[in-house]
C-alpha positions as CSV (number, residue, x, y, z in Angstrom):
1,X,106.5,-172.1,-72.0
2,X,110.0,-171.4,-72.8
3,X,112.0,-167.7,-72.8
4,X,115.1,-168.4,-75.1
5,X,114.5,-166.5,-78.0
6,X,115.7,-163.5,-79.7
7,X,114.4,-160.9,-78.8
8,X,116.4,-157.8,-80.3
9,X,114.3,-155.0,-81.9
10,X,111.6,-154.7,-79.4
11,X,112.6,-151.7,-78.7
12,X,111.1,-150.4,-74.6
13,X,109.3,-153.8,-74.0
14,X,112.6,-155.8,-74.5
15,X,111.7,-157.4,-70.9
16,X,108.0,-157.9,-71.3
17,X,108.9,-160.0,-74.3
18,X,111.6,-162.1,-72.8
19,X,108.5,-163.4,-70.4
20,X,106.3,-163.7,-72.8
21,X,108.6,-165.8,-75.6
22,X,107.4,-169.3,-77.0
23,X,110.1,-171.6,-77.9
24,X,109.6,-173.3,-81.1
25,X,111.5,-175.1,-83.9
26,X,111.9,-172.7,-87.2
27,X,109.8,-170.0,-85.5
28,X,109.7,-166.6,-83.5
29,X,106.8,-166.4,-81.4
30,X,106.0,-163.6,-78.5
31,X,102.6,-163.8,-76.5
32,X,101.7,-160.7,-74.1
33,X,98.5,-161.1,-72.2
34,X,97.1,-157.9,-71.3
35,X,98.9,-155.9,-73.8
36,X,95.9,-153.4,-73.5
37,X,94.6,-152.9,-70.1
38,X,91.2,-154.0,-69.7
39,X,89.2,-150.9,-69.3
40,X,91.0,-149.4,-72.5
41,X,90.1,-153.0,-74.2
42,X,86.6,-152.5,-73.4
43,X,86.6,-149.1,-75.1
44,X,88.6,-150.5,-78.2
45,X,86.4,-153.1,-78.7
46,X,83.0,-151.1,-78.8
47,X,85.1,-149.0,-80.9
48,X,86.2,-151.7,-83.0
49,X,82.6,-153.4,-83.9
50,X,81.5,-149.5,-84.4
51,X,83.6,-149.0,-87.6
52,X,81.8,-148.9,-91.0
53,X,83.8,-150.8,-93.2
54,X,83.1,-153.9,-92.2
55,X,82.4,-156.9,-95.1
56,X,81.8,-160.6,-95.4
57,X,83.6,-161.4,-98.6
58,X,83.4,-164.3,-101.1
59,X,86.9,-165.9,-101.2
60,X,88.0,-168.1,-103.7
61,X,89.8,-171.4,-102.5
62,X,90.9,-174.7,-105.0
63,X,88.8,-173.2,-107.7
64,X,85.7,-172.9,-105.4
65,X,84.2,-169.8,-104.3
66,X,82.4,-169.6,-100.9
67,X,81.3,-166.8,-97.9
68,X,84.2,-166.1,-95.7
69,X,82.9,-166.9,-92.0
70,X,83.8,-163.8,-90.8
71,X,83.9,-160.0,-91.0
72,X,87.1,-158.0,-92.7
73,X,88.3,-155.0,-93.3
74,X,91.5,-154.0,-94.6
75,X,92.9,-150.3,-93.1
76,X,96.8,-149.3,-95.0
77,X,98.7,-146.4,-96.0
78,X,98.0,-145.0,-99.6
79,X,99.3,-147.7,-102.3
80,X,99.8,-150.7,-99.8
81,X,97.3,-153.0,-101.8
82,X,97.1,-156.5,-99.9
83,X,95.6,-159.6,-102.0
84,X,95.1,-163.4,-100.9
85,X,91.8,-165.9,-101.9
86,X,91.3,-164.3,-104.7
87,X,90.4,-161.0,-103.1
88,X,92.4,-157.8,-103.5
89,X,92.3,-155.3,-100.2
90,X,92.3,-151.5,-101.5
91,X,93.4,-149.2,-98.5
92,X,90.9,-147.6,-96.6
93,X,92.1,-144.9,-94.7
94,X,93.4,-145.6,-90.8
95,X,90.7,-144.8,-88.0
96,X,91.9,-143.0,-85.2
97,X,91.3,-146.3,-83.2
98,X,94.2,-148.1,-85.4
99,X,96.2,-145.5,-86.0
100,X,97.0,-144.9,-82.3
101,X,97.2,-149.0,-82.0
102,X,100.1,-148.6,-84.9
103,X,102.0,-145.7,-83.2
104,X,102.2,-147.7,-80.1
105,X,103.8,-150.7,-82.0
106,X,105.7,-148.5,-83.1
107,X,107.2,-146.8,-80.2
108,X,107.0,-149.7,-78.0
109,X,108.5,-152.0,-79.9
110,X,109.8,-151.0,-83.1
111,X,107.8,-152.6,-85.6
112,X,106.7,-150.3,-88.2
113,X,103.1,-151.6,-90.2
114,X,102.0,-150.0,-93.0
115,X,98.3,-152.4,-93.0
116,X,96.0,-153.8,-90.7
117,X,93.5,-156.6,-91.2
118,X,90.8,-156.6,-89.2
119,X,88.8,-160.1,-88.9
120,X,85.6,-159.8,-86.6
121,X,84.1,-163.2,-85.2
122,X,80.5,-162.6,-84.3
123,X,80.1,-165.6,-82.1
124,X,81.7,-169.3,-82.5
125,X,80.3,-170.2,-85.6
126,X,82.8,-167.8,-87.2
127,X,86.1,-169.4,-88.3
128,X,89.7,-169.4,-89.6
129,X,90.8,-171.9,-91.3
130,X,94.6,-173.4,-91.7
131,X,96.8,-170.9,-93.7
132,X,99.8,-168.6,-94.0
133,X,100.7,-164.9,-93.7
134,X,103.2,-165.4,-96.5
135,X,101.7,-163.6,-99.5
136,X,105.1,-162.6,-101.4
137,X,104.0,-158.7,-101.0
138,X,104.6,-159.4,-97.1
139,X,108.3,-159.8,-97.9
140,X,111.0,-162.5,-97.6
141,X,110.4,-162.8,-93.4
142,X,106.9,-161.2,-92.6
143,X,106.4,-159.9,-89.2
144,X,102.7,-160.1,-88.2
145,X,101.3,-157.9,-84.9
146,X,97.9,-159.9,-84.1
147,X,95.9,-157.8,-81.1
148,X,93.2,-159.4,-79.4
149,X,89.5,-158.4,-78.5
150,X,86.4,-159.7,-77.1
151,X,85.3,-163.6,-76.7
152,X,88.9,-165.6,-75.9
153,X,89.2,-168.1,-78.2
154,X,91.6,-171.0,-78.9
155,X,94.1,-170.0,-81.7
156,X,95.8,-173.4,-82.9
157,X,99.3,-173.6,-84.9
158,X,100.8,-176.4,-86.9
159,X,104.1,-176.9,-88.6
160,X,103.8,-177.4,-92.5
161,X,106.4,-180.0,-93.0
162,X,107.5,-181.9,-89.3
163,X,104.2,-183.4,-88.8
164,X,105.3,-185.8,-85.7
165,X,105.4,-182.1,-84.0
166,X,101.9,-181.3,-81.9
167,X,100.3,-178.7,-82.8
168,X,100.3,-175.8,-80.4
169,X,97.3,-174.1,-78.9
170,X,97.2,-170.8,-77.5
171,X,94.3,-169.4,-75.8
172,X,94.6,-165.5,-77.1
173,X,93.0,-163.2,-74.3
174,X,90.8,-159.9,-74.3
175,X,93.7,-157.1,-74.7
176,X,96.3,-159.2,-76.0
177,X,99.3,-159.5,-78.3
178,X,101.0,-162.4,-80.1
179,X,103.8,-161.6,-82.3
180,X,105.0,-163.9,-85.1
181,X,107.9,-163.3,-86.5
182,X,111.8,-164.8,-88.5
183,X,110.7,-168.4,-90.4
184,X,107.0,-168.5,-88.7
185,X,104.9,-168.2,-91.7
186,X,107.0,-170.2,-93.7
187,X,107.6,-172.9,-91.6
188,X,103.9,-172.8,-89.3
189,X,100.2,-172.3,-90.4
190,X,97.3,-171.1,-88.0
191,X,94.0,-171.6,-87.5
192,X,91.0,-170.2,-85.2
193,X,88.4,-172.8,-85.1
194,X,84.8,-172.9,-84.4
195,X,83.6,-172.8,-81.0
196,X,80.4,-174.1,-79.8
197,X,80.7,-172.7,-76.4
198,X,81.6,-168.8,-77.7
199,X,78.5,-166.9,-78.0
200,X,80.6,-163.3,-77.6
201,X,82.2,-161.4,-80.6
202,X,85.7,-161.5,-81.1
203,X,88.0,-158.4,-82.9
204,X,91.6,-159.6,-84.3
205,X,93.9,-157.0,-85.6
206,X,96.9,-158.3,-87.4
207,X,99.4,-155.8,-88.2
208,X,102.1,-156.2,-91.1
209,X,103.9,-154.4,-93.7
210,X,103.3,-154.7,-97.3
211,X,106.5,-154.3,-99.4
């Protein structure tokens, strides 16, 4: 794991980042394990699978419609409207549980969201398959906040055009925080395959601002 990357704008937890930066080509990447301390993670989770709103949606992908293997819900300020799949996200308002989440990005590191997509993984059968945050309502350079809960799983990136490059695994812990940032979702895609050994849920909050 390499440390040389930019790492201006992260306001109070300049430091923490400049451990926890991931050298790669035409890319920003920031990992911090233990982000949330694990007796506040605990909390956040059962907090997290309490919340109401959860769905299983129908996407739509090359013309084929099929059941997304996962739970989603979309939380945003009033008017930030967030589409992809074939499925358009109306705000719901913020819980208190991801509002506080978003203040602390905020102050800590001076990213300012105005959405938050929440994907719940009930065990290992439930999935995310290769794509992009780069839906042109994210903007020209999307910066995406993704917070960690429950089961660890193996989150798996890929760049979309330098295919002799290996793809690059990161195991993304119970608390955590990845940030992706610059040329990342224009230049990288992501997964989060199934597991056959996770039989724990799994909540991902990914943070980002719809222009």
């Amino acid at each position: 794991m390499s440390t040389r990357s930019d790492t201006r704008g992260f306001g109070k937890a300049r430091v923490e980042f400049v451990r926890g930066a991931i050298s790669i080509p035409d890319g920003e990447l920031f990992y911090l394990p233990g982000f949330v301390p694990r007796a506040d993670a605990d909390r956040l989770l059962a907090e997290l699978v309490a919340l109401p709103d959860w769905q299983r949606l129908r996407l739509r992908l090359f013309g084929r419609e099929s059941e997304a293997p996962r739970l989603t819900a979309w939380y945003a300020d009033p008017g930030a409207r967030y589409g992809y799949s074939g499925i358009v996200h109306e705000p719901r308002p913020w819980p208190p549980v991801l509002a506080a989440l978003r203040a602390r990005l905020r102050d800590e590191l001076a990213l300012d969201f105005n959405g938050v997509l929440a994907n719940q993984y009930l065990d290992g059968r439930d999935s995310m398959g290769w794509h992009s945050d780069n839906e042109p309502e994210l903007g020209p350079r999307p910066v995406i906040a993704s917070v960690s809960f429950g089961a660890e799983r193996r989150f798996r990136l890929r760049h979309r055009m330098r295919n002799r490059l290996a793809p690059l695994d990161l195991t993304l812990e119970h608390g955590s925080l990845l940030v992706m940032r610059g040329e990342t979702q224009h230049r990288w895609e992501h997964s989060l395959p199934r597991s056959a050994q996770c039989r724990e849920t799994r909540v991902n909050l990914t943070f980002r601002r719809v222009v």
